[in-house]
Structure formats: C-alpha cells, structure tokens
py3Dmol code that shows the C-alpha trace and the ligand (Angstrom):
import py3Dmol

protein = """\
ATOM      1  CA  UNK A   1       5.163   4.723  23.790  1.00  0.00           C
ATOM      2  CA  UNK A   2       1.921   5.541  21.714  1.00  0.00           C
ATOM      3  CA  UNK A   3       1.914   7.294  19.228  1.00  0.00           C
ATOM      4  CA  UNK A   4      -1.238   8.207  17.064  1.00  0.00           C
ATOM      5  CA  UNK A   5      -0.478   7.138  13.600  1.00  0.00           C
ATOM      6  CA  UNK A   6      -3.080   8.551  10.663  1.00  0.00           C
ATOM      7  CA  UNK A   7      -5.097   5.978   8.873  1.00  0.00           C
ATOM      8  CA  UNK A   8      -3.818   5.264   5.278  1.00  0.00           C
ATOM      9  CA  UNK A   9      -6.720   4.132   2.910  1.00  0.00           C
ATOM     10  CA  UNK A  10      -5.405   2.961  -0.441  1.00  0.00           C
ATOM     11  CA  UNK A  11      -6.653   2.097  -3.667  1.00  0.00           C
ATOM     12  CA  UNK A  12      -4.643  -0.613  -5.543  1.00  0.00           C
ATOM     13  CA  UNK A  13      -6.932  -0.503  -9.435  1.00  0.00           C
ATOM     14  CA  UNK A  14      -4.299  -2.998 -10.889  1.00  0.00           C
ATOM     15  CA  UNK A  15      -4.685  -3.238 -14.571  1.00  0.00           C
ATOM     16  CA  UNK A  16      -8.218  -1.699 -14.350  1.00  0.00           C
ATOM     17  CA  UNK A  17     -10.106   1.486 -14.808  1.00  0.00           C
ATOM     18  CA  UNK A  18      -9.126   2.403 -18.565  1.00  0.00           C
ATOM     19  CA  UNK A  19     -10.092   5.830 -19.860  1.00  0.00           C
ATOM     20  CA  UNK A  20     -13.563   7.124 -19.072  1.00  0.00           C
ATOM     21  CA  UNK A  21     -13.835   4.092 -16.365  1.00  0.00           C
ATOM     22  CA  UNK A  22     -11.283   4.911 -14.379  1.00  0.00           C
ATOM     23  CA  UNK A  23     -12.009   8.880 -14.793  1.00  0.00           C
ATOM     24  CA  UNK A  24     -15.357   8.440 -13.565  1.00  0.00           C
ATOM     25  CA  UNK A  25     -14.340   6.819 -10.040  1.00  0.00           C
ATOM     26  CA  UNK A  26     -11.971   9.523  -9.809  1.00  0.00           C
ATOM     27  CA  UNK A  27     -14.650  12.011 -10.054  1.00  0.00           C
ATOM     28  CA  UNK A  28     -16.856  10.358  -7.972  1.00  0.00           C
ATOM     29  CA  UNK A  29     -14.215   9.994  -5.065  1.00  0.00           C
ATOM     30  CA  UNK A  30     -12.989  13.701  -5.538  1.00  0.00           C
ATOM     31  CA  UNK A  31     -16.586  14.724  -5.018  1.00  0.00           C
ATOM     32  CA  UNK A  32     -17.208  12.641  -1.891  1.00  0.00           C
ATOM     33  CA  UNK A  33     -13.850  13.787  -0.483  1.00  0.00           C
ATOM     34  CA  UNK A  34     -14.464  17.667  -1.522  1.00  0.00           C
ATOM     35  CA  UNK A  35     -17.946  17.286   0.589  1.00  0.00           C
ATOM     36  CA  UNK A  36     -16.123  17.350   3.698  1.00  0.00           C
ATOM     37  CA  UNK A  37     -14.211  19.679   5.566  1.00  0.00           C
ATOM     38  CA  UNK A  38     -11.870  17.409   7.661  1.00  0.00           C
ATOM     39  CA  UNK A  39     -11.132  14.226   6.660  1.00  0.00           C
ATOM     40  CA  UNK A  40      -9.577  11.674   9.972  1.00  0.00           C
ATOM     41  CA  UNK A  41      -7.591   9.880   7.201  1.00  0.00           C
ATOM     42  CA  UNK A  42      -5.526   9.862   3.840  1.00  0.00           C
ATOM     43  CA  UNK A  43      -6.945   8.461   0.405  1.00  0.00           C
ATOM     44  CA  UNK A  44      -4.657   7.018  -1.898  1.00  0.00           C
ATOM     45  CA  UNK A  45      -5.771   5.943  -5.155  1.00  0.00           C
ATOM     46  CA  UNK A  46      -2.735   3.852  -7.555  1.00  0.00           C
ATOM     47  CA  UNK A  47      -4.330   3.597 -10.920  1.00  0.00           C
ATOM     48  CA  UNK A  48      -2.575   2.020 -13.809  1.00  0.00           C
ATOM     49  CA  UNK A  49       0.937   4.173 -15.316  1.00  0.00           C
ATOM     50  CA  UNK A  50      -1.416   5.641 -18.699  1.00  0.00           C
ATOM     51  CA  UNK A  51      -3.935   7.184 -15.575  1.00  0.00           C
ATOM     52  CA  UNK A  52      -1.734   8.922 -13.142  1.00  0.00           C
ATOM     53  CA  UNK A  53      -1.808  11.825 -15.226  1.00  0.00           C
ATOM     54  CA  UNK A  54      -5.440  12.128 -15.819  1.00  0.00           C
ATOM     55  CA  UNK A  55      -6.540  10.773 -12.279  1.00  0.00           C
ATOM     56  CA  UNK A  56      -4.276  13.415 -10.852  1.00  0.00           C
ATOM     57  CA  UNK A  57      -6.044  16.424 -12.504  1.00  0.00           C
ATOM     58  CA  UNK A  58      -9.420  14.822 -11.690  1.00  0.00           C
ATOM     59  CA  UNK A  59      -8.931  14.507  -7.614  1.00  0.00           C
ATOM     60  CA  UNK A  60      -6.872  17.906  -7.680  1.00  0.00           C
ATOM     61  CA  UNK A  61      -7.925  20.034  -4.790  1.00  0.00           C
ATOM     62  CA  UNK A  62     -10.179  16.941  -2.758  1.00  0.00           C
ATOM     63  CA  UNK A  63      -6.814  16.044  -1.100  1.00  0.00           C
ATOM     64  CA  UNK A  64      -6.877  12.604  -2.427  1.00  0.00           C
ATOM     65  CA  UNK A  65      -3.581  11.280  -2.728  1.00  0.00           C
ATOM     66  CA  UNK A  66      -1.994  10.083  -6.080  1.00  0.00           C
ATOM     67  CA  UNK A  67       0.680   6.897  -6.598  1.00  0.00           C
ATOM     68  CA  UNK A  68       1.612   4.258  -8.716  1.00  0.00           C
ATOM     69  CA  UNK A  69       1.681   0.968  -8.467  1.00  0.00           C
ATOM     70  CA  UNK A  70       5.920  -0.694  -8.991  1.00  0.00           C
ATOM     71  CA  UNK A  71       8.451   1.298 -10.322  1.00  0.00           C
ATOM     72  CA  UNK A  72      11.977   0.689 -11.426  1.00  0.00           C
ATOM     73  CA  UNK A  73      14.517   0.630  -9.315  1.00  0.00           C
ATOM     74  CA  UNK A  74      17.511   2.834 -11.598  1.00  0.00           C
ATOM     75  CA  UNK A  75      16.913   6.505 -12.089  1.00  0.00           C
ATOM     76  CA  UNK A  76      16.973   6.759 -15.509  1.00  0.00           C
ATOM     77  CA  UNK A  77      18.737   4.781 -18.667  1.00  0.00           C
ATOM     78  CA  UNK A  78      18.346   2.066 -21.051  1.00  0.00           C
ATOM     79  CA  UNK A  79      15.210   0.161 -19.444  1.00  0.00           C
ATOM     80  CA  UNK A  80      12.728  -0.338 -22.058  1.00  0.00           C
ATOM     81  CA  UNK A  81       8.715  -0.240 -20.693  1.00  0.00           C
ATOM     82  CA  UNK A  82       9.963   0.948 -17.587  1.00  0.00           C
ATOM     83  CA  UNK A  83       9.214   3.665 -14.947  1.00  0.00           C
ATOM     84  CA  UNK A  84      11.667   5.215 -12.882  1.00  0.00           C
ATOM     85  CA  UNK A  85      10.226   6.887  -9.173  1.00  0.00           C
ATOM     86  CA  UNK A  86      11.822  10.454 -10.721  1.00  0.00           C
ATOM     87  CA  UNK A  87       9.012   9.807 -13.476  1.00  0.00           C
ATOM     88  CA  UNK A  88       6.194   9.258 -10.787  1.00  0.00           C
ATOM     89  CA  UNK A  89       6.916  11.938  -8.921  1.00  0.00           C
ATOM     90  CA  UNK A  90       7.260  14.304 -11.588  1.00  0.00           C
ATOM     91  CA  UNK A  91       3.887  13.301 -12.642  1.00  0.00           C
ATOM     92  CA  UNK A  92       2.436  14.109  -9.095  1.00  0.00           C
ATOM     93  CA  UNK A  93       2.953  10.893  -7.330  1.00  0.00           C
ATOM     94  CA  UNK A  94       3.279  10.839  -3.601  1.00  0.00           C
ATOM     95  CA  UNK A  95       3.475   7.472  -3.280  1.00  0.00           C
ATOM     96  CA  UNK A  96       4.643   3.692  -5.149  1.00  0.00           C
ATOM     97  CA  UNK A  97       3.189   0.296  -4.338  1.00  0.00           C
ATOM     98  CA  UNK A  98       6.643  -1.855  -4.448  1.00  0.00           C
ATOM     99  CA  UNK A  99       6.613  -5.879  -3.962  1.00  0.00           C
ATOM    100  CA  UNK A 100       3.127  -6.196  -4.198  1.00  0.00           C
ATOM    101  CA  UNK A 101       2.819 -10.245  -4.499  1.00  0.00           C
ATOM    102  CA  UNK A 102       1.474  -9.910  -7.877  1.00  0.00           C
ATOM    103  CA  UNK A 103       5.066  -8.703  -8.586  1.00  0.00           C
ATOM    104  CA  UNK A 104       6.589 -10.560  -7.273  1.00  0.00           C
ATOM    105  CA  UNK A 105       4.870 -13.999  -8.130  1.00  0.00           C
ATOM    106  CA  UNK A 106       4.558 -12.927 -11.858  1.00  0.00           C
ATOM    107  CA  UNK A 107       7.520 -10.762 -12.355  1.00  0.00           C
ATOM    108  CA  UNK A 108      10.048 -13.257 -10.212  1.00  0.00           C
ATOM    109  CA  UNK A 109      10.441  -9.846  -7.989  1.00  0.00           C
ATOM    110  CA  UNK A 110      12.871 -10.702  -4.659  1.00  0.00           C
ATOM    111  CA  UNK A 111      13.302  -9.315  -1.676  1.00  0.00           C
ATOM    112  CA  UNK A 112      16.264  -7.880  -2.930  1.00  0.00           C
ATOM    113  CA  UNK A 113      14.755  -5.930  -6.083  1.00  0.00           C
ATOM    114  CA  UNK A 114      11.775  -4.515  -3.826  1.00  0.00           C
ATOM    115  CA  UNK A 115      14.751  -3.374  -1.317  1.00  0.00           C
ATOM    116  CA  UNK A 116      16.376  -1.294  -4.377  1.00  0.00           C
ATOM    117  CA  UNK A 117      13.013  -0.341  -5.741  1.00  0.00           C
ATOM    118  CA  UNK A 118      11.976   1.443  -2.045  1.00  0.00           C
ATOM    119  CA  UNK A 119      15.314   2.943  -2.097  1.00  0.00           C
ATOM    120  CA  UNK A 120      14.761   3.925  -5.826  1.00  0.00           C
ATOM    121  CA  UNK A 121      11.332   5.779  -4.260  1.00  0.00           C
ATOM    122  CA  UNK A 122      13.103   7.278  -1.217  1.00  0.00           C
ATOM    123  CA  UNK A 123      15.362   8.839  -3.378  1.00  0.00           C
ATOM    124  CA  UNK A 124      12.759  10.671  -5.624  1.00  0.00           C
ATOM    125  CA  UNK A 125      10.863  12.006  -2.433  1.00  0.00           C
ATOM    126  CA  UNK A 126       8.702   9.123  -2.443  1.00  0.00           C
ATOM    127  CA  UNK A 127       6.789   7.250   0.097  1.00  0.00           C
ATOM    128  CA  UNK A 128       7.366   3.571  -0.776  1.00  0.00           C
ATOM    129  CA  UNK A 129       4.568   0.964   0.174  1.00  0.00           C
ATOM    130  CA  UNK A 130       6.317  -1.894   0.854  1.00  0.00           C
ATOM    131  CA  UNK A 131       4.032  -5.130   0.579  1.00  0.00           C
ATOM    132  CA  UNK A 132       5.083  -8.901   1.955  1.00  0.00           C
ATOM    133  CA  UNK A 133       2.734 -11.683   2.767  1.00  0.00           C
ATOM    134  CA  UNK A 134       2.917 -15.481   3.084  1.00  0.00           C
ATOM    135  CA  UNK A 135       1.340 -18.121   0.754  1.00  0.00           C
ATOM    136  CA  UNK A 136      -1.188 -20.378   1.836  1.00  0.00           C
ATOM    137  CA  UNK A 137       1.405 -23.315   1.873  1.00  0.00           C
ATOM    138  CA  UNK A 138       3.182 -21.033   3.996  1.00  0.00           C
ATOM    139  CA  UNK A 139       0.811 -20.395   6.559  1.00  0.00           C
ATOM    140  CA  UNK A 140      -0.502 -24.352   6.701  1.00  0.00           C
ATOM    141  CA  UNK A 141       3.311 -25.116   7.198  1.00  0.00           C
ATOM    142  CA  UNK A 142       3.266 -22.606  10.605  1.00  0.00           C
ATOM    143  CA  UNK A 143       6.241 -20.536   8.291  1.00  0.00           C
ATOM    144  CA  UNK A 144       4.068 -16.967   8.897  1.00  0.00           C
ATOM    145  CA  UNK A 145       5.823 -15.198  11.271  1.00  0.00           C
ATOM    146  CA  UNK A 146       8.671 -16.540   9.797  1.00  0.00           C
ATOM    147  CA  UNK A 147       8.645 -15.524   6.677  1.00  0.00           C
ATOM    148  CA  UNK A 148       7.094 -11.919   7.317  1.00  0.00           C
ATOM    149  CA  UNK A 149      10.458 -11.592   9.283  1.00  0.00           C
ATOM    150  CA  UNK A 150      12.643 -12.757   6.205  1.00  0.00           C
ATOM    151  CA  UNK A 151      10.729 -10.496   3.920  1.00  0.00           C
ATOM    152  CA  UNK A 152      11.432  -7.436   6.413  1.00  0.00           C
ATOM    153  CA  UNK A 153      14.987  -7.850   6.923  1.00  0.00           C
ATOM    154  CA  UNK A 154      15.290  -8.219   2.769  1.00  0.00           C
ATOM    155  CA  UNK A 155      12.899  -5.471   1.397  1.00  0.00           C
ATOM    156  CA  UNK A 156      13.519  -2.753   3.535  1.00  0.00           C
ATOM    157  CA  UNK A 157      16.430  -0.553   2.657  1.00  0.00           C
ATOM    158  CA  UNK A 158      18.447   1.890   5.304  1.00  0.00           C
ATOM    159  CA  UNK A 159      16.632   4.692   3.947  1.00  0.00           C
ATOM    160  CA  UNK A 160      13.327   3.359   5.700  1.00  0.00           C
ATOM    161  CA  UNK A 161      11.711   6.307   7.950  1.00  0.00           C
ATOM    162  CA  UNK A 162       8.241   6.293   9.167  1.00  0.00           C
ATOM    163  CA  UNK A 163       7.679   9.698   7.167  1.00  0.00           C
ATOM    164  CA  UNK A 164       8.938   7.651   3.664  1.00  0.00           C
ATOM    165  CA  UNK A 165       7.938   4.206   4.156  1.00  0.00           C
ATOM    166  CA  UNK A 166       4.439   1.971   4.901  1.00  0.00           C
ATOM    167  CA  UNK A 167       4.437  -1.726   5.397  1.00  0.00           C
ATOM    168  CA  UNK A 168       1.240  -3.240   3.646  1.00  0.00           C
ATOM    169  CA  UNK A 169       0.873  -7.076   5.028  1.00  0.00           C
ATOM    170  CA  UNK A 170      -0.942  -8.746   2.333  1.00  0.00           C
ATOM    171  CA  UNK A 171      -1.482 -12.597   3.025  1.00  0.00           C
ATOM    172  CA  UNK A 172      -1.375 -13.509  -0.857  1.00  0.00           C
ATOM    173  CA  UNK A 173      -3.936 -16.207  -0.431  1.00  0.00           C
ATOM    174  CA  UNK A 174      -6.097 -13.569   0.604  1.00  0.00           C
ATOM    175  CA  UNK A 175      -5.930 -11.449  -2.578  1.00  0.00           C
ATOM    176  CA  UNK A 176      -8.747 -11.013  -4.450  1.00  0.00           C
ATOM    177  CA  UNK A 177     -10.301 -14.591  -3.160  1.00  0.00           C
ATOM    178  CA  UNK A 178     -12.598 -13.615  -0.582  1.00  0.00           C
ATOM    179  CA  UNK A 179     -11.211 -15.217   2.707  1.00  0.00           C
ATOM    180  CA  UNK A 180      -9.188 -12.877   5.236  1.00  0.00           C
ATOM    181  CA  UNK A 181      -6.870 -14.435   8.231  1.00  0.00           C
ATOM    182  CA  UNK A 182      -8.882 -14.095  11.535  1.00  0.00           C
ATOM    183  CA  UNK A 183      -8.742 -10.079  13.289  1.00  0.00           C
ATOM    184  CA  UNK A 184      -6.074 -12.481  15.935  1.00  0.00           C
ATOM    185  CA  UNK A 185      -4.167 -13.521  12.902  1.00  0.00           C
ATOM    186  CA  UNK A 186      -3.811 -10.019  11.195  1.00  0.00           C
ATOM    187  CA  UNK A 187      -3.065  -8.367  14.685  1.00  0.00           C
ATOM    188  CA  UNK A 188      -0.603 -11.017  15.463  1.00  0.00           C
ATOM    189  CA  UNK A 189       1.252 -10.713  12.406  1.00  0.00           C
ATOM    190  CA  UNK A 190       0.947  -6.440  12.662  1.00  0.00           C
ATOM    191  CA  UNK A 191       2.275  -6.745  16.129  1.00  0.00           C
ATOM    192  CA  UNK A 192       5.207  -8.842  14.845  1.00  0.00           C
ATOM    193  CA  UNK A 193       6.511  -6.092  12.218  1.00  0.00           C
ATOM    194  CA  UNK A 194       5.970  -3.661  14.803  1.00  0.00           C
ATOM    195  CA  UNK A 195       8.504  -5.326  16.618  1.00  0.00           C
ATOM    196  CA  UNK A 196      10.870  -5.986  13.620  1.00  0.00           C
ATOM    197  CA  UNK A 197      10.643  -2.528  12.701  1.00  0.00           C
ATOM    198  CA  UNK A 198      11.560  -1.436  16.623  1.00  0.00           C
ATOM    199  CA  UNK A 199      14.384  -3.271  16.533  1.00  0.00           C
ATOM    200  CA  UNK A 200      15.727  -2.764  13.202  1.00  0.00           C
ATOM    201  CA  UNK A 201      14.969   1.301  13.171  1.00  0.00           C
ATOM    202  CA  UNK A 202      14.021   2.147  16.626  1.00  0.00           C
ATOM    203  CA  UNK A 203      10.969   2.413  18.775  1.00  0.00           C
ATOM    204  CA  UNK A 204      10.197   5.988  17.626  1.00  0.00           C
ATOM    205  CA  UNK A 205      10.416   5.219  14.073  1.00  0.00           C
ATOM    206  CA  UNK A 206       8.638   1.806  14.623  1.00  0.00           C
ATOM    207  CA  UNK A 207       5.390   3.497  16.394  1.00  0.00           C
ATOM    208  CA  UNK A 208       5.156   5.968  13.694  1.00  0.00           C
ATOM    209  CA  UNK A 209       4.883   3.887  10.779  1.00  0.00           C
ATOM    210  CA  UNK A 210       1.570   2.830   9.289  1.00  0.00           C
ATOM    211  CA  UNK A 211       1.214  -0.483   8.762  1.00  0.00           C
ATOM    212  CA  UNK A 212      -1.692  -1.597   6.733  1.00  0.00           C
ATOM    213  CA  UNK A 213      -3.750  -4.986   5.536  1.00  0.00           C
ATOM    214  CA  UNK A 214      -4.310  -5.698   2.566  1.00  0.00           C
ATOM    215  CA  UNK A 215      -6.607  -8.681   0.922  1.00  0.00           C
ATOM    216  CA  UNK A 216     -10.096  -8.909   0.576  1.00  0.00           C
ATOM    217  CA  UNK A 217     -11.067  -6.137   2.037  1.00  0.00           C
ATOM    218  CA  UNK A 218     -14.504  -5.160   1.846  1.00  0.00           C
ATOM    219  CA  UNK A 219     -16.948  -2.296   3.685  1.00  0.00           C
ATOM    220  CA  UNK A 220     -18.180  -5.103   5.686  1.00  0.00           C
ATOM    221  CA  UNK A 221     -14.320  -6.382   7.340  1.00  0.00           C
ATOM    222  CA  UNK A 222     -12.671  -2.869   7.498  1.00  0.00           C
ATOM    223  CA  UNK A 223     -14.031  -1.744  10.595  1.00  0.00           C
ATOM    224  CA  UNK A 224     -13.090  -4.332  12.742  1.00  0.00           C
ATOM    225  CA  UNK A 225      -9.724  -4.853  10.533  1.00  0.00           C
ATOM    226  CA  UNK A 226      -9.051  -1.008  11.248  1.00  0.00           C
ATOM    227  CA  UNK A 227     -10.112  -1.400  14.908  1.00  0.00           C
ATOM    228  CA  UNK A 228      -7.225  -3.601  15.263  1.00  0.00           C
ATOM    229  CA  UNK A 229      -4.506  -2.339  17.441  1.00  0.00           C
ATOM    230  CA  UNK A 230      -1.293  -2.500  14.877  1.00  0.00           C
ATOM    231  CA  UNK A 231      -3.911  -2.218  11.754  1.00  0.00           C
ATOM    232  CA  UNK A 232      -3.755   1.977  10.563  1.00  0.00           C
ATOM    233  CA  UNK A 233      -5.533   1.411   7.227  1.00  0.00           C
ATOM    234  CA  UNK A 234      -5.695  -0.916   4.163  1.00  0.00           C
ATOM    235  CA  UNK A 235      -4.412  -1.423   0.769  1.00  0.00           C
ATOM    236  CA  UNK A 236      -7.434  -2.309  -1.222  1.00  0.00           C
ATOM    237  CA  UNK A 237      -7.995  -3.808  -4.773  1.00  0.00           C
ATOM    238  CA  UNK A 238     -11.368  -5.073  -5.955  1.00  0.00           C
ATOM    239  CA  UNK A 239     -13.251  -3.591  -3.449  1.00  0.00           C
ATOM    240  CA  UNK A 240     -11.365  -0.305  -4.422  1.00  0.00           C
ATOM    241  CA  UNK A 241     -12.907  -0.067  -8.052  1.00  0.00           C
ATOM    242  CA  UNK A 242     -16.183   1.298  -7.030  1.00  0.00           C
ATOM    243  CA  UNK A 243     -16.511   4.899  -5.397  1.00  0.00           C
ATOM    244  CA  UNK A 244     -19.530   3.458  -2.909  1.00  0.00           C
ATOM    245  CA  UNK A 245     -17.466   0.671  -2.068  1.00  0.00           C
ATOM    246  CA  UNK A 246     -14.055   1.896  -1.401  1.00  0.00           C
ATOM    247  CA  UNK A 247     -16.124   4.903   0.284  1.00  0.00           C
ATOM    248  CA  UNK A 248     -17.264   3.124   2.824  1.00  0.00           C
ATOM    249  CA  UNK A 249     -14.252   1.070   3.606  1.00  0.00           C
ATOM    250  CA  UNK A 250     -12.837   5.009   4.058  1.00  0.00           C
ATOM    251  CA  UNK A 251     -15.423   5.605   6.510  1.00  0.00           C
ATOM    252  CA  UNK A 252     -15.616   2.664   8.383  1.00  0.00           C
TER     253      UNK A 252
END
"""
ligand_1 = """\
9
LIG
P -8.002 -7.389 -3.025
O -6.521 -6.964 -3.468
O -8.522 -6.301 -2.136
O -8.760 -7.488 -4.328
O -7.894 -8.681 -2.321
C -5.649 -6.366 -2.551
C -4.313 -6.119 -3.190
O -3.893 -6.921 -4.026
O -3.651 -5.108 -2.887
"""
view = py3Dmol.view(width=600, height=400)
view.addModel(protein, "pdb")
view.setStyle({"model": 0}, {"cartoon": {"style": "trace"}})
view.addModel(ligand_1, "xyz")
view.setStyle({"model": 1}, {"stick": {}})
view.zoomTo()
view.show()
C-alpha cells in the first residue's frame, strides 16, 4: 500500500526568539509563505509558551501552522508553571512537541509521562509530535533499533491515529552538534517505526503517518534527508531560527 503522506516542516525555537526576535522571523516566514499560492507542504513553527500568542497573530492568514513545544499531561488543576494541551489549543495551537530528548534528559521525562502527555494532546484536539531517539552510547552499543522499539511501545498511547499523531526520530547525539546518522541509517530506522506502527495500529494507519527527522538539519542535508523513502519532513531547531535558513530547508 502507498499512500502519499504531506511533508511536515517544523520549527522547534526552544528557549529562543524573545519579543521583537522571535516576531521578526515570524514576519519574515508569513511573508515568504503568503508569496505563494500552493504550498506542497505544512510549516510548523513551536516558539517558546510567552510567543504562541503573538507568533499566532503574526503568521495569521500565510497558513503557517502554530504549536508548542511539551505540555502537561492533566487538564487542568493544581500544577504550578504548567501548561495543559486545553491551554494550547485555546491559544491557537494545532500541534505539541512531547518527549523531545531535551525533556526528557533534563526533565527525567519517561516513556510513560510522554504516553500521558500525547494522550493529554489527543484529548484537546491536538496533534501530538511524539519524539524518541537513541544516545550515542546507544547506537555504539548496536541498541538502535532496539531502543526506538521500546520507546514506541511506551510513548504512544491508544489514542494514536495518523490524523492526531507524528513520530519525530531524533538521534539525540545529533541535536544541535552538527553530525547526522548516514541517509541508510535514518531510512533504516524510519522503515523500522513504519513497521512498529503497522503492527501496533494497522497498515492503513501506519502508511498515513508522517514520520519525520530531526537533528542537525540544515538547507544543505534536507533534500536528500526528505528524499528518503520513510522521511515526510523534519523537526528542526537551530537551523529553524533564521527565516532564509529554515526557508530553504522548506523548499528543498
Ligand atoms: P537541531 O535540533 O536541529 O538544532 O539539531 C533539533 C531538535 O532538537 O528538535
């Protein structure tokens, strides 16, 4: 079965892009975007909680999509400095980043919490972007496949539908270093969640999900990244902080 699955190109701006900063790329990628008629993908931008607001009235109209980058995984209550996914949406969110390894490395995030948090998101209408990825110790110990597979069966809650939910594969020693695993290495991996997902969900929810990379990409690698068979888009971050550059990782 193929199935033709529309490229996903999104912006992860971390802790960056602060007030006029972080307005100004949203201009400049609203204006690019409002230049064209048709666009063959989706742009996703995931600025920092204190933008979504803001960014969202800036790329109104230029069909750039807006989303955040975690959320919490309870509705509503007694959860000081957090955001629930009712909260994002109601803010004009489309989207949440969940597990992203910074989250989990610095926020002791398991599989289990990024399970309740995509469930938390599926709930409020969201599409969740789950993210998993091995180490480098990981990958030297011949544990990728492996642990990919562990971090499937652990994030993903029942709720997961290709229309709610997109798998971002993020080697974490390829975040924000530089270095990218080999096209063969990304594809193999891609094709391996692809068959995780067929057998957990089904084949027709399987060959409708996107599945993206994430890590170090650039306007040089996204071409051949995106050429890859399993590959329908990225989840950028530094190269995502500059309208040129995340531009022409969009048009590549
Ligand atoms: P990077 O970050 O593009 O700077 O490597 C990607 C990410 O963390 O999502």
């Amino acid at each position: 079965m193929t199935v033709s699955r529309r490229p996903l190109i999104a912006g992860n701006w971390k802790m960056n892009g602060c007030g006029e900063s972080g307005m100004d790329l949203a201009r400049q990628l609203a204006e690019r975007m409002k230049g064209r008629d048709h666009h063959p993908f989706d742009m996703l931008v995931c600025p920092p909680f204190t933008m979504l607001s803001r960014v969202g009235e800036a790329v109104a109209g230029s069909g750039i999509l807006l989303g955040a980058q975690d959320c919490h995984h309870q509705p509503a209550g007694a959860y000081t400095g957090n955001v629930s996914a009712a909260m994002l949406a109601d803010v004009g969110c489309a989207y949440v980043i969940v597990g992203h390894s910074e989250r989990r490395a610095q926020h002791g995030e398991t599989d289990a919490v990024v399970k309740a948090k995509a469930e938390a998101a599926h709930i409020a209408g969201l599409i969740a972007i789950v993210c998993i990825g091995e180490t480098e110790a990981e990958r030297n110990a011949g544990n990728t496949l492996k642990v990919i597979k562990d971090q499937l069966a652990g994030s993903l809650p029942s709720s997961m539908r290709a229309v709610n939910t997109v798998i971002a594969y993020e080697p974490v020693w390829a975040i924000g270093t530089g270095r990218t695993p080999t096209n063969d290495e990304v594809e193999q991996v891609h094709a391996c969640i692809r068959d995780r997902l067929t057998d957990d969900f089904g084949e027709a929810e399987a060959q409708a999900t996107r599945l993206l990379y994430g890590g170090s990409m650039n306007a040089e690698n996204a071409g051949e990244l995106r050429a890859l068979p399993d590959v329908d888009g990225g989840l950028v971050g530094g190269a995502g902080l500059k309208a040129e550059t995340f531009w022409a990782i969009c048009e590549a």
